[in-house]
Structures are given as C-alpha cells and as structure tokens.
C-alpha positions as CSV (number, residue, x, y, z in Angstrom):
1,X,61.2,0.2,41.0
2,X,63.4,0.7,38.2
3,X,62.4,4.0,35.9
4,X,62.4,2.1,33.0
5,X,60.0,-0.4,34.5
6,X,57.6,2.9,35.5
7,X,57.5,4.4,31.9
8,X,56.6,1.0,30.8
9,X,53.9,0.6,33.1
10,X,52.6,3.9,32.5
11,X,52.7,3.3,28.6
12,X,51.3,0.3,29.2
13,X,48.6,1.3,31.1
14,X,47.8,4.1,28.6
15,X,47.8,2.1,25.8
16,X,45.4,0.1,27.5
17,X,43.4,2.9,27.8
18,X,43.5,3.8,24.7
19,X,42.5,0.3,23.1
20,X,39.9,0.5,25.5
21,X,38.7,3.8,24.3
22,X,38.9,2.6,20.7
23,X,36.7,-0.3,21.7
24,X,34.2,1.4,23.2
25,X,33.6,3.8,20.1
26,X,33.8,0.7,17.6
27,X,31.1,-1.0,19.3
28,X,29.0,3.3,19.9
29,X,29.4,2.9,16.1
30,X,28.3,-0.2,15.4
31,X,25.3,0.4,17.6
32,X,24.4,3.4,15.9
33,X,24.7,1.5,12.7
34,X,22.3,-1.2,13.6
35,X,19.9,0.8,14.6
36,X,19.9,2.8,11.5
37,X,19.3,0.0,9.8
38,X,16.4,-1.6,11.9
39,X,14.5,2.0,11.5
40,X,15.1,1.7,7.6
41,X,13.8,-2.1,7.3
42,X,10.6,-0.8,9.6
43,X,10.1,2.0,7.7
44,X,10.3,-0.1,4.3
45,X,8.0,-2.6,5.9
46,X,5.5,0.5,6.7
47,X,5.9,1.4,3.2
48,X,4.7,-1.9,2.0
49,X,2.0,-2.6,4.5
50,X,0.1,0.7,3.4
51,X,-0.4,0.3,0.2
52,X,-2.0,-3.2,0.9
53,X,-3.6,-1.3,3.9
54,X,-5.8,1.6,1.4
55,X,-6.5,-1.6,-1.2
56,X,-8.4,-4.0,1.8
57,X,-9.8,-0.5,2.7
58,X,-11.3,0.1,-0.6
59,X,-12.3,-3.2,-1.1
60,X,-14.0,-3.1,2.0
61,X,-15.7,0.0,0.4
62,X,-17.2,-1.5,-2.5
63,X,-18.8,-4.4,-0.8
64,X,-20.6,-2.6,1.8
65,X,-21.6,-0.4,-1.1
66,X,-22.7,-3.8,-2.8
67,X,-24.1,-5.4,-0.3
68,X,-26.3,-2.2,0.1
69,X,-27.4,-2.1,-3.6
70,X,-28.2,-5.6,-3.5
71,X,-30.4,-5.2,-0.2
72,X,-32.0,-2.8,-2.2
73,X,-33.0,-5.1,-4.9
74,X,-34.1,-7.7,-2.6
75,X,-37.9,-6.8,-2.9
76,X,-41.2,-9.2,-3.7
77,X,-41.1,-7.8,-7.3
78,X,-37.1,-9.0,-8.0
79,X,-37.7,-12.2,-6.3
80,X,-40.2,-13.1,-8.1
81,X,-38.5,-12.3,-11.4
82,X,-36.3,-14.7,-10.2
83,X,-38.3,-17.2,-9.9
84,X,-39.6,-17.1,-12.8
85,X,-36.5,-16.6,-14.8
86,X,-35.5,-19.6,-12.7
87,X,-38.2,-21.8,-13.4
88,X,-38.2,-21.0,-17.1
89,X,-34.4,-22.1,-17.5
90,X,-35.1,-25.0,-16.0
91,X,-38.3,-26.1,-17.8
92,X,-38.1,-29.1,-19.8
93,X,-39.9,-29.8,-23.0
94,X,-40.5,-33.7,-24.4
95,X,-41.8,-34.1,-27.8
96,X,-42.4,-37.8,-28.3
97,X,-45.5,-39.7,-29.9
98,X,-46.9,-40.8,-26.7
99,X,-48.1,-37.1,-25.4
C-alpha cells in the first residue's frame, strides 16, 4: 500500500474513534440528565402527595374521634329526647269550627 493511503486509513480510523468516543459520552450525558430529572419529578410528586397524605390522616382523626363522641351520646335518655323533639316538630295543630 501506498504511505499516503496508510496515514489516511489510520486518521481515518482514529477519527472514527474519536466520533465514537464523543458519541458515547453524549448519550453518558444525556442519560445522566434524564435521570436527574425523573428523580426531581418523583421527588416533587412525593412532595405533593404528603401533604394530601397528613390532611386524609387527620381527617381520619376527627371522625373516629366523632364517631366515638357520638357512640357516647347514643344512650336511652338522648334517644328519647329525640323522639320527643321529633315528635313535637312534627305535631300538627287544626283550629277549625268543627273540633
């Protein structure tokens, strides 16, 4: 082969390797990139969920709590204040000539 023809090969085949260097790092980069940002959208949708997380829990809280209280009510004595509450709201009075 001709000398010539040999450097060019060889630059050839090192700028081959070269580009091919270059391309692996691009796409190290871009991988690192991505998965930066799929770790920050988790981490905001962390952030949002526990804040919705404490408020169910504290809801949660207060209706046990009310669901207690009103167990507690639920004797003969309340019930039957009820009733009559009930039956006095509903009560109906006709004046007419007739009665």
């Amino acid at each position: 082969m001709n000398k010539w023809r040999k450097k060019g090969l060889r630059y050839t085949s090192r700028l081959l390797e070269t580009l091919k260097k270059i391309a692996i790092s691009d796409a190290e980069k871009k991988s690192f990139v991505s998965k930066i940002i799929m770790e920050q959208k988790l981490t905001e949708k962390e952030s949002a969920r526990r804040p919705q997380q404490i408020d169910n829990e504290m809801n949660f809280s207060s209706l046990i709590k009310e669901a207690k209280a009103n167990k507690l009510k639920l004797t003969p004595q309340y019930l039957e204040l009820g009733f009559i509450e009930g039956a006095t709201n509903n009560t109906k009075i006709y004046f007419d000539k007739r009665i």
